[in-house]
KOLMARLUM-965568 format. One record per residue: x, y negated, z negated of N, C-alpha, C in turn; residue number from 1. Coordinates in steps of 0.05 Angstrom, whole numbers, plus 5000, padded with zeros to 4 digits. Layout:
R  nX  nY  nZ  caX  caY  caZ  cX  cY  cZ  num
R  X  Y  Z  X  Y  Z  X  Y  Z  NUM
...
! end
This chain:
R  nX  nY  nZ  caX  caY  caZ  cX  cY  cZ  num
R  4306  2352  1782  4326  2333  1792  4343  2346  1814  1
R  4349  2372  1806  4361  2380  1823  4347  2386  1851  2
R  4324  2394  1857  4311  2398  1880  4307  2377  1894  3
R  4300  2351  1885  4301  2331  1894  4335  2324  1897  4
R  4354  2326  1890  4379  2319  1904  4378  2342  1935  5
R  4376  2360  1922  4378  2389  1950  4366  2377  1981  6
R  4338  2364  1972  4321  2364  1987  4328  2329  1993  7
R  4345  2305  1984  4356  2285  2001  4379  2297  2026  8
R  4389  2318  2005  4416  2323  2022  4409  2341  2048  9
R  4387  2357  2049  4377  2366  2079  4364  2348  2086  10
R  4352  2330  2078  4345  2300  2099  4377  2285  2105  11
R  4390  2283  2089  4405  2279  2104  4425  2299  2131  12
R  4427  2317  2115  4436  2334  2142  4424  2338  2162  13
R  4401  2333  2163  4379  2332  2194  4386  2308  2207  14
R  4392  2293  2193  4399  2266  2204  4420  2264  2215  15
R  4437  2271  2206  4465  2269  2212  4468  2291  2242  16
R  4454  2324  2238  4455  2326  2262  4441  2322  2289  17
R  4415  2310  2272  4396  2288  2298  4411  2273  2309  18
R  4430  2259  2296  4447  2235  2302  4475  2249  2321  19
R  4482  2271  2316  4504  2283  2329  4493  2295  2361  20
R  4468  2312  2365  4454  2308  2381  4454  2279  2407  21
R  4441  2259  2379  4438  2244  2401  4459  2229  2419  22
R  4484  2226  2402  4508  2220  2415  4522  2237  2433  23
R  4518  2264  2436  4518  2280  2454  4504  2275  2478  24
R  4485  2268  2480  4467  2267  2504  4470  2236  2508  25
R  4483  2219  2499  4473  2200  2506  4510  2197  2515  26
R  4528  2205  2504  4547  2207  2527  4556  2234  2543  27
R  4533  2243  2553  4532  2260  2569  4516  2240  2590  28
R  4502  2228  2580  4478  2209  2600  4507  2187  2612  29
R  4519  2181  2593  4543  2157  2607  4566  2173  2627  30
R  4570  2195  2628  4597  2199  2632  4573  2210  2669  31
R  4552  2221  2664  4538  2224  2693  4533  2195  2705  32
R  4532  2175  2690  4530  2151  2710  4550  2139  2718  33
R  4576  2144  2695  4596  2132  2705  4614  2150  2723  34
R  4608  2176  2728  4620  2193  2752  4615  2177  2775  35
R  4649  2179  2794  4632  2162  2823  4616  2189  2846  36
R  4617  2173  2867  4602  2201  2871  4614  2192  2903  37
R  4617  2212  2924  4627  2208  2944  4601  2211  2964  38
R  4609  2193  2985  4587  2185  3004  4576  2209  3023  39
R  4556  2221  3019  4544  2250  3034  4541  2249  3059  40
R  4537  2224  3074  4530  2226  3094  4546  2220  3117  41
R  4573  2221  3110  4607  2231  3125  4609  2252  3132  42
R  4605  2267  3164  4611  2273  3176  4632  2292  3182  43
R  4647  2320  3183  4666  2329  3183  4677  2354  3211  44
R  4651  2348  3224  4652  2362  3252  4680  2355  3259  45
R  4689  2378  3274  4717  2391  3294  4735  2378  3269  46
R  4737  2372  3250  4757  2364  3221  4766  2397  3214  47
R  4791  2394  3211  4806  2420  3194  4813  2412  3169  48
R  4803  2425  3153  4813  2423  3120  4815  2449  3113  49
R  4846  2447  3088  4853  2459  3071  4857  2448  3047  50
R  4847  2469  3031  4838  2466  3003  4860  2494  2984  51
R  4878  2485  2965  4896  2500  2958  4877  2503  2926  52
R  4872  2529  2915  4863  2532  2894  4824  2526  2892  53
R  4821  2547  2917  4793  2533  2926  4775  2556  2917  54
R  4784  2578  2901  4760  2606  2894  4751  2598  2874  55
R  4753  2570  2860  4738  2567  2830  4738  2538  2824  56
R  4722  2523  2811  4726  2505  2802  4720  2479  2814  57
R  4735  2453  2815  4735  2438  2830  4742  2437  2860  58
R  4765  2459  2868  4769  2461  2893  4749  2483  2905  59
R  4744  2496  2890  4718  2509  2897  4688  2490  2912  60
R  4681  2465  2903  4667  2447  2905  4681  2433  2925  61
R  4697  2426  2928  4709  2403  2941  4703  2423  2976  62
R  4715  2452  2974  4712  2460  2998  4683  2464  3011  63
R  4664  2479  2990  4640  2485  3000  4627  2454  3008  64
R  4634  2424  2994  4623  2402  3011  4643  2403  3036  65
R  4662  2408  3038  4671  2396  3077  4667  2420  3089  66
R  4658  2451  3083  4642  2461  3101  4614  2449  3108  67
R  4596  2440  3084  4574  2429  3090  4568  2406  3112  68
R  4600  2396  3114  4597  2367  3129  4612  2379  3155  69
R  4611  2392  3160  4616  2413  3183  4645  2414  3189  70
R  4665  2421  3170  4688  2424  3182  4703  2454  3174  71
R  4724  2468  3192  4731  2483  3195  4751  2482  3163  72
R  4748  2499  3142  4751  2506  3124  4769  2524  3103  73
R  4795  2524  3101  4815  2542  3096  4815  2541  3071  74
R  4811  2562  3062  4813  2571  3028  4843  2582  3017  75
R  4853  2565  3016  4888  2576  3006  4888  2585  2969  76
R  4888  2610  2970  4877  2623  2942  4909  2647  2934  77
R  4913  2645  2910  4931  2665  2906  4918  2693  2903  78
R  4891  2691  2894  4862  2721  2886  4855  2720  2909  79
R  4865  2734  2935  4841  2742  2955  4819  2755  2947  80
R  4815  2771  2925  4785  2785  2917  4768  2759  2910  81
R  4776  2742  2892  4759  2717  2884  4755  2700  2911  82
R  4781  2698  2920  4780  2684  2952  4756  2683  2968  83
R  4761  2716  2971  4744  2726  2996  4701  2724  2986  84
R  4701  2726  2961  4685  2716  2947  4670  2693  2950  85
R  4694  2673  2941  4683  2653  2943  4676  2643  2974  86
R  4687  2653  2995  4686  2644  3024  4655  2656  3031  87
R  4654  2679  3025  4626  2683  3032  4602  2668  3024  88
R  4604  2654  2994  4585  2648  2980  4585  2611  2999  89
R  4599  2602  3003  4603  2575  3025  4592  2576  3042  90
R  4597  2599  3062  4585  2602  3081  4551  2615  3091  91
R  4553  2629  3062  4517  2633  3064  4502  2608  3048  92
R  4511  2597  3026  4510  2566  3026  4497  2541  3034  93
R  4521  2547  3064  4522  2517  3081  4506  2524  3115  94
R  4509  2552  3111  4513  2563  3146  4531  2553  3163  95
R  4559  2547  3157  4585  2535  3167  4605  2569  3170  96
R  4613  2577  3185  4613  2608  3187  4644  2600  3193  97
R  4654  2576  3190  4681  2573  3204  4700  2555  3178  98
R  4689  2590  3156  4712  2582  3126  4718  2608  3119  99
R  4750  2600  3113  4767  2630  3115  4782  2622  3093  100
R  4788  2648  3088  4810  2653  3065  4832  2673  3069  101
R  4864  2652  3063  4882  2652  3063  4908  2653  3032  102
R  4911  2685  3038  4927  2676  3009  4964  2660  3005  103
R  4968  2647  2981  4983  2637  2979  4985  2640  2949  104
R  5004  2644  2941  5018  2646  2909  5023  2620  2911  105
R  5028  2598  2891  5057  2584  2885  5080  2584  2862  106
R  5069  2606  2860  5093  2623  2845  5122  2625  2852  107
R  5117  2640  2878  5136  2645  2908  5136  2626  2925  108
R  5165  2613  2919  5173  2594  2953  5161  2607  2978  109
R  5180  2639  2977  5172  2652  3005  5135  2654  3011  110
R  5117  2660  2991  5088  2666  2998  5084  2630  3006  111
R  5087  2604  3004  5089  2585  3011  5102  2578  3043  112
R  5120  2596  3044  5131  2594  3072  5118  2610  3085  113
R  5106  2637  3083  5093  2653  3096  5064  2644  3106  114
R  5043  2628  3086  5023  2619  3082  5035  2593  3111  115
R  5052  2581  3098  5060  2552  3120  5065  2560  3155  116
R  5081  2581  3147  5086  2589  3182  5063  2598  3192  117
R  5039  2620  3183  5010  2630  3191  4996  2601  3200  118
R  4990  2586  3179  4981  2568  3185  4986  2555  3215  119
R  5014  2541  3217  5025  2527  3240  5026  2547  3259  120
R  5012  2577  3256  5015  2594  3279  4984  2598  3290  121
R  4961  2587  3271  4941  2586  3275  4924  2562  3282  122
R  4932  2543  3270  4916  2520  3268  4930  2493  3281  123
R  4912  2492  3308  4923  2462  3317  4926  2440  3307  124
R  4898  2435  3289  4905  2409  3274  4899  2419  3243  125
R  4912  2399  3231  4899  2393  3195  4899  2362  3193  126
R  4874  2359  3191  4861  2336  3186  4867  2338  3149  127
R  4862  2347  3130  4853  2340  3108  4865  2368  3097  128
R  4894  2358  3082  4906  2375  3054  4895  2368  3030  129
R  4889  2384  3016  4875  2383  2978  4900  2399  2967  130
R  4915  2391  2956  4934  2403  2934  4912  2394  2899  131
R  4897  2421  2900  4889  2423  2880  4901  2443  2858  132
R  4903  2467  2871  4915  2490  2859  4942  2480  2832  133
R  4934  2500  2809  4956  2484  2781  4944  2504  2757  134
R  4956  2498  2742  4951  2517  2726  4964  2510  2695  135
R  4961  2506  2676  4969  2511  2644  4979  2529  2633  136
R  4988  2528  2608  5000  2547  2594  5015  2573  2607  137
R  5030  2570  2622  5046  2592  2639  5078  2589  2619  138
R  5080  2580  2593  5100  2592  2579  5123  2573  2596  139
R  5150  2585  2580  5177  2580  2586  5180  2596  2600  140
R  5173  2599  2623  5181  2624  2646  5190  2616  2672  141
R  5213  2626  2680  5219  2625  2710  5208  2649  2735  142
R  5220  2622  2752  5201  2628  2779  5222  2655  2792  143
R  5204  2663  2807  5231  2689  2823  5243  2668  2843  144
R  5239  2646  2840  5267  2627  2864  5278  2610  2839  145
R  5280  2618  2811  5292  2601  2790  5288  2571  2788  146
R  5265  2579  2791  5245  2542  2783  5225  2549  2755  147
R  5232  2526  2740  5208  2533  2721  5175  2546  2727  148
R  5165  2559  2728  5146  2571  2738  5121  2548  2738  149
R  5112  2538  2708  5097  2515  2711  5105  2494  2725  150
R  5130  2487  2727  5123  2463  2753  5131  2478  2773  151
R  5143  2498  2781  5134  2502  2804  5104  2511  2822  152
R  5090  2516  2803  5060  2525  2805  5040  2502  2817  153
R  5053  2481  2804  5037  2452  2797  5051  2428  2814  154
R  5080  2433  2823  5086  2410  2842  5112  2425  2866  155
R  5125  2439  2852  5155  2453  2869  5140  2466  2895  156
R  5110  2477  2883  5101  2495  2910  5080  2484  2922  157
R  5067  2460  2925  5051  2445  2935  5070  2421  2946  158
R  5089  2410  2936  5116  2396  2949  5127  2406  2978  159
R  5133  2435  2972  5140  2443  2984  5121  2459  3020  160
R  5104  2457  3009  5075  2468  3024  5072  2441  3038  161
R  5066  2422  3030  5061  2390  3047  5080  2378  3064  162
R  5108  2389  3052  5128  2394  3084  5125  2398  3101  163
R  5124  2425  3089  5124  2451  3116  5099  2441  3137  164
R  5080  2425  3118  5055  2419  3143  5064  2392  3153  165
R  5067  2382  3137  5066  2353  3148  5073  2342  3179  166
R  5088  2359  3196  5090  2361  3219  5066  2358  3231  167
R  5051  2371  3233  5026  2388  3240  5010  2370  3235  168
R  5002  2351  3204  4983  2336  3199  4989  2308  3207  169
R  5017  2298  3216  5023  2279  3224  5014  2279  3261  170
R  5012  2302  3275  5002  2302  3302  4974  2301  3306  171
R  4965  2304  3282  4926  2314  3273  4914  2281  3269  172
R  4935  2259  3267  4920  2240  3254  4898  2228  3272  173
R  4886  2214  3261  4881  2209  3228  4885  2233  3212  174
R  4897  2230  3186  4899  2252  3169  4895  2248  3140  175
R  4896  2261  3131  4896  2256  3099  4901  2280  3085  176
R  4922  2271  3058  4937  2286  3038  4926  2283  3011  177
R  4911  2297  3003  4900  2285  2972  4920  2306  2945  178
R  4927  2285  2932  4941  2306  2906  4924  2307  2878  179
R  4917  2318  2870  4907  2325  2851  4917  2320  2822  180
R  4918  2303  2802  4945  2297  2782  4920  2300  2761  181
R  4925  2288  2740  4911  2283  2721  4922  2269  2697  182
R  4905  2248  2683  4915  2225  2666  4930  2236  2640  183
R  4944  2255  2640  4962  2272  2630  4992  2260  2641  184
R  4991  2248  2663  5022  2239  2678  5030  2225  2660  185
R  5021  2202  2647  5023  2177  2625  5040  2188  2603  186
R  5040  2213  2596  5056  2224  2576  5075  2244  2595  187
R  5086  2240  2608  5107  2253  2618  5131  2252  2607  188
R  5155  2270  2610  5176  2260  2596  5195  2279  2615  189
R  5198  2262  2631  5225  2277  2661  5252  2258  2652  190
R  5271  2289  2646  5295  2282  2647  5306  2285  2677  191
R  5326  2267  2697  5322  2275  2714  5345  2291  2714  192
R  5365  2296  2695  5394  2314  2697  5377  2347  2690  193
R  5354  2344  2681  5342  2374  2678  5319  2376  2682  194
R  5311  2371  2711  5282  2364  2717  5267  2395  2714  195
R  5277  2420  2715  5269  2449  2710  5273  2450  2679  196
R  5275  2434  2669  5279  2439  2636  5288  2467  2626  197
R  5316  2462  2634  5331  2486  2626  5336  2492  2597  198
R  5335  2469  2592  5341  2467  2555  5314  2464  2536  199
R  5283  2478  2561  5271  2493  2539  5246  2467  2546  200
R  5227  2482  2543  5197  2464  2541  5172  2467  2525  201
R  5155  2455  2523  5137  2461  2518  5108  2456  2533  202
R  5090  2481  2531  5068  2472  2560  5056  2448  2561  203
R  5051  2432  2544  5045  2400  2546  5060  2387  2573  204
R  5086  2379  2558  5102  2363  2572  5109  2378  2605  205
R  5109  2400  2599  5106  2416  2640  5085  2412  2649  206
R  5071  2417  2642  5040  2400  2654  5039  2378  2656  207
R  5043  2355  2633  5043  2330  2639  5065  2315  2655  208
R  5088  2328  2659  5111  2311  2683  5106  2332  2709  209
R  5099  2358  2714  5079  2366  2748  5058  2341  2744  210
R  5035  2333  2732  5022  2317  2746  5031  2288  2756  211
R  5052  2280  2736  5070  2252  2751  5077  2257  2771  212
R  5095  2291  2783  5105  2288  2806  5087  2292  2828  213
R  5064  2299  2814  5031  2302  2837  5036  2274  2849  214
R  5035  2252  2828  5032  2228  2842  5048  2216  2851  215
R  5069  2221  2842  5100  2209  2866  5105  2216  2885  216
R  5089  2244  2887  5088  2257  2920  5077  2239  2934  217
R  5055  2235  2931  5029  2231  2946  5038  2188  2955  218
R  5046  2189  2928  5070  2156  2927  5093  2156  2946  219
R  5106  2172  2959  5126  2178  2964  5125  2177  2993  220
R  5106  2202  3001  5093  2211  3028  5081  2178  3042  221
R  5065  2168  3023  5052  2141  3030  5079  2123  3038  222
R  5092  2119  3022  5127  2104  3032  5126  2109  3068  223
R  5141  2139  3060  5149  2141  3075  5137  2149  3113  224
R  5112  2145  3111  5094  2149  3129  5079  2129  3138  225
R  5092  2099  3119  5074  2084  3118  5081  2064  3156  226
R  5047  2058  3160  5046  2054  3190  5035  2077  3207  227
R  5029  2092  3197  5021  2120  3215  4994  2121  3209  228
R  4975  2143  3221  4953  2148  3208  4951  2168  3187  229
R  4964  2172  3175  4966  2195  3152  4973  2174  3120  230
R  4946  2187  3107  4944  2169  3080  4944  2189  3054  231
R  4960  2191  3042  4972  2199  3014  4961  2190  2994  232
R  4934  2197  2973  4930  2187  2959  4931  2216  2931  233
R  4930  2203  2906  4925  2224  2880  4896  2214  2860  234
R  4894  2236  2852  4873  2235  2837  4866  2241  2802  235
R  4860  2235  2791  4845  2248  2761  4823  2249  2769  236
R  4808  2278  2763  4789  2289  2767  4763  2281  2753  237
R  4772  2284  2720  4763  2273  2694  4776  2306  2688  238
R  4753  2306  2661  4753  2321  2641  4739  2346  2652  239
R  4740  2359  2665  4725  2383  2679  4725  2414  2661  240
R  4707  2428  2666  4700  2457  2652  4708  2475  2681  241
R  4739  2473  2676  4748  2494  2697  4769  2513  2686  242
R  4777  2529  2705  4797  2553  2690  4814  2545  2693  243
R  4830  2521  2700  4854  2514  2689  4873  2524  2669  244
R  4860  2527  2637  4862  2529  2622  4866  2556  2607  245
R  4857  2570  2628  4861  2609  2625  4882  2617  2611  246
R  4896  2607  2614  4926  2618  2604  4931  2611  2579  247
R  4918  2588  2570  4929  2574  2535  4914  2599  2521  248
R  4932  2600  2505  4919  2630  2477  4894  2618  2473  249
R  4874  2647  2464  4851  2636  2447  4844  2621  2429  250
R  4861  2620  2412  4849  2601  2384  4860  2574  2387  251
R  4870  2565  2415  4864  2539  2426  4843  2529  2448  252
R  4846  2558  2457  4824  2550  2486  4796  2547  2477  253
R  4787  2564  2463  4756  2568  2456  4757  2539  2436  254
R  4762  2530  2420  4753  2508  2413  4753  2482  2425  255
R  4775  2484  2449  4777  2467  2464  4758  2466  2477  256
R  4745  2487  2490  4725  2486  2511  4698  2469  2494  257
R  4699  2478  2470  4673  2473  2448  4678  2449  2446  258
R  4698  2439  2446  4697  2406  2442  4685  2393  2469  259
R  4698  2396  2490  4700  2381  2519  4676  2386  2534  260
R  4654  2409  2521  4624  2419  2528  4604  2392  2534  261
R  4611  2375  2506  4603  2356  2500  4607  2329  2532  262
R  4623  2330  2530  4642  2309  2549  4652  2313  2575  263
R  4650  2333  2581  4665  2357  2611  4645  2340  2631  264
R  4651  2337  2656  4646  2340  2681  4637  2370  2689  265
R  4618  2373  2705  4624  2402  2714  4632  2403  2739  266
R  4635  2418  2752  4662  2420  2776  4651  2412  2796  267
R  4628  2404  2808  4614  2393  2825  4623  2359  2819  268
R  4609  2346  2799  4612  2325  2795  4650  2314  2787  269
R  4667  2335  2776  4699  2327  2784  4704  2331  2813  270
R  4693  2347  2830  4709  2344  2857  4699  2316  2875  271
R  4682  2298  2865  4672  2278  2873  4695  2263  2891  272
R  4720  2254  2871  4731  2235  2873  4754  2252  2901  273
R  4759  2279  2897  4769  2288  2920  4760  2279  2948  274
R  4730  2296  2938  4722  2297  2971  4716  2267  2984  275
R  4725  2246  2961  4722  2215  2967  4747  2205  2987  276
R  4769  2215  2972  4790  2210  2978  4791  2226  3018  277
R  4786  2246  3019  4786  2262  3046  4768  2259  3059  278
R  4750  2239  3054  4722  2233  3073  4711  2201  3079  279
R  4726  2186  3065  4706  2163  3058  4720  2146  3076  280
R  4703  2132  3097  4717  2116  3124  4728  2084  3113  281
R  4709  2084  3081  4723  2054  3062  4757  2058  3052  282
R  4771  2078  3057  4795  2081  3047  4817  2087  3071  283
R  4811  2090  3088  4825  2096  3115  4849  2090  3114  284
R  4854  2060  3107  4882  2040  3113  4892  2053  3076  285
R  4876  2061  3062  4890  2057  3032  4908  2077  3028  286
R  4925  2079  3024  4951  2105  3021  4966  2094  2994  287
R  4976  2121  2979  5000  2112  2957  4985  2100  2927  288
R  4960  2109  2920  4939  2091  2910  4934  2125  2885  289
R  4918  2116  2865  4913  2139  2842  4886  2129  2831  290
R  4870  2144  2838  4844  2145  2841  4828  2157  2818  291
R  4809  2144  2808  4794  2156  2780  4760  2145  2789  292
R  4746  2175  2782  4718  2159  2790  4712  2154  2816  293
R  4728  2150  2841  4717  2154  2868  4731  2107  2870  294
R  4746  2103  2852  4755  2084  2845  4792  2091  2837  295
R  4797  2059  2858  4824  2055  2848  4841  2054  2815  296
R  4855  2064  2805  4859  2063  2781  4883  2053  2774  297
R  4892  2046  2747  4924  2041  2745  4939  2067  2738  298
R  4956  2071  2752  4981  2100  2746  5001  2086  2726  299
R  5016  2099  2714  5034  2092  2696  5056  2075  2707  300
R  5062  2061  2702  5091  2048  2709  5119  2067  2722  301
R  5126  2088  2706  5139  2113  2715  5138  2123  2745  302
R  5101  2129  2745  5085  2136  2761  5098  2107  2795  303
R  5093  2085  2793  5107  2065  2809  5128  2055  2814  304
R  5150  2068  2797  5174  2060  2798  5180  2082  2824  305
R  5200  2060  2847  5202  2072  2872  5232  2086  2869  306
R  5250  2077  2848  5273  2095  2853  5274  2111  2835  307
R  5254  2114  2824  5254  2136  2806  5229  2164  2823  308
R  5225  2153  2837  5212  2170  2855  5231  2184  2875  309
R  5240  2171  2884  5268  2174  2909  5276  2201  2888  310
R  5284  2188  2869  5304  2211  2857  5290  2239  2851  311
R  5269  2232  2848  5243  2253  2843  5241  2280  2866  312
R  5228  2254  2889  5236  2277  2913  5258  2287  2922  313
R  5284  2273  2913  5310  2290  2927  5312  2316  2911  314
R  5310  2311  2885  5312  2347  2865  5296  2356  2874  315
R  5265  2353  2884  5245  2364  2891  5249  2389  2915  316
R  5277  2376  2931  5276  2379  2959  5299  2405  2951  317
R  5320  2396  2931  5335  2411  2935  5324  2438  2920  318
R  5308  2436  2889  5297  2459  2882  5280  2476  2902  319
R  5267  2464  2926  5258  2487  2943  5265  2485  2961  320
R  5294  2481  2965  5313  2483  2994  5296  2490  3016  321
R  5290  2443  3020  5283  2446  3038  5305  2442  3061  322
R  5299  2449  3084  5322  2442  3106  5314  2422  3123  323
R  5333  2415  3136  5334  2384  3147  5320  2391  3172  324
R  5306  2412  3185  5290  2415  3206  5260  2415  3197  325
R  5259  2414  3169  5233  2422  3151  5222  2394  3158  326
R  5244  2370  3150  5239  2346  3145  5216  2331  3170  327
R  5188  2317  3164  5177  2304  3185  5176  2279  3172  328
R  5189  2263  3160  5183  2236  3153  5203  2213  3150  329
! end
């Protein structure tokens, strides 16, 4: 009796993981059809793009396609060793020999201003900003300019970086600004009397209110630019197998990764919706818009509220003192 119970119960456990199997692959088979996919055969000759957080991952992908589509290529990396890395591997790649790497912390206001002034001392135009660069689990820690370090990593120093150009990309137009957010904004929770959360955080909620202000930027910029040729859009990537996540302790990361294996994008197929947003001649006129899938999406209410944005960018402006000669909008 007993062998015969033993021997239902490994028929059933074969079953059960036949069955776990097959639901693996069969939304692995949905989540590759339902990826959008951006149009290849767009063009990126005499185009300047910069790509912030471009030695790994999705911005890693997003750059090596607009070298492929022939455009002049700036790798804005805080790891010049990974940087300089990754620039070579693009360029033997694509055979596009005109992609460089430039470092930038956003750690540091000043490496943001330094990175910003090189730039505008090098480059006539910027057609196409990627504020990808961001990062997790960076703790309750301040910045050496006394900004929370996670949002400054994730919006204070990419805020402040899209200033400093915006001059530059507003003479370049047509132009385009893509922000990078992720469906993590929906749970945000911005006080705006302590938008550096002085009274203490946790890495969730800093991650999840930087990606709201990803999209109120990009909401904001669209406002306020609106009529020009320069279009402001944000993005969710999906669920991607990137290093984002480096920083959360082990005995959350590794299971996390074991779960999302299942379900992940890999970084090719998340930079889709980027290189959609910075290439695709169907979105031209669309600015101020949050994009999922290479598709328009709904942002949170938060996310569209316009004076709650206003208020957004003025602390924005004053935590990285910007100055009124900074201002192009």
């Amino acid at each position: 009796m007993s062998a015969a119970l033993s021997s239902v119960s490994q028929s059933y456990g074969v079953l059960g993981a036949a069955g776990l199997v097959g639901a693996a692959v069969f939304a692995r088979i949905y989540l590759t059809m339902s990826s959008g996919k951006a149009d290849p055969s767009v063009k990126l000759i005499s185009k300047t793009a910069i790509v912030t957080g471009a030695n790994t991952g999705i911005g890693y992908e997003a750059a090596k396609d607009f070298a492929r589509r022939g455009a002049k290529v700036i790798l804005a990396c805080r790891d010049m060793t990974k940087a300089e890395a990754a620039k070579n591997t693009i360029i033997m790649e694509t055979g596009n020999d005109q992609v460089f790497a430039k470092k930038v912390d956003f750690a540091s206001l000043t490496s943001v201003r330094n990175f910003a002034k090189d730039i505008l001392a090098t480059e006539s135009k910027i057609h196409i900003l990627v504020n990808n660069a961001g990062a997790a689990g960076l703790g309750d820690q301040k910045s050496e300019d006394g900004n929370h370090l996670g949002l400054q990593v994730n919006h204070f120093g990419p805020f402040l970086l899209t200033n400093l150009l915006l001059g530059r990309i507003k003479e370049s137009a047509p132009s385009r600004i893509v922000n990078v957010s992720a469906m993590g904004h929906r749970w945000a929770k911005i006080d705006l009397d302590d938008i550096n959360m002085e009274k203490g955080s946790k890495d969730t909620v800093v991650y999840c209110n930087s990606k709201l202000c990803n999209i109120i930027t990009a909401n904001e910029i669209a406002r306020r630019l609106k009529g020009t040729d320069v279009i402001a859009n944000s993005l969710h990537p999906g669920v991607v197998m990137t290093e984002i996540f480096r920083n959360l302790p082990g005995w959350f990361r590794v299971p996390l990764h074991g779960l999302i294996k299942v379900f992940y994008k890999t970084p090719e197929e998340g930079a889709q919706t980027i290189i959609h947003l910075a290439t695709s001649p169907k979105i031209e006129k669309v600015s101020g818009e949050y994009f999922v899938d290479c598709k328009i999406a709904t942002m949170s209410d938060q996310a569209k509220d316009v004076e709650f944005a206003k208020k957004i960018w003025d602390l924005s402006e004053q935590c990285v003192k910007l100055q009124d000669n900074e201002k192009f909008y």
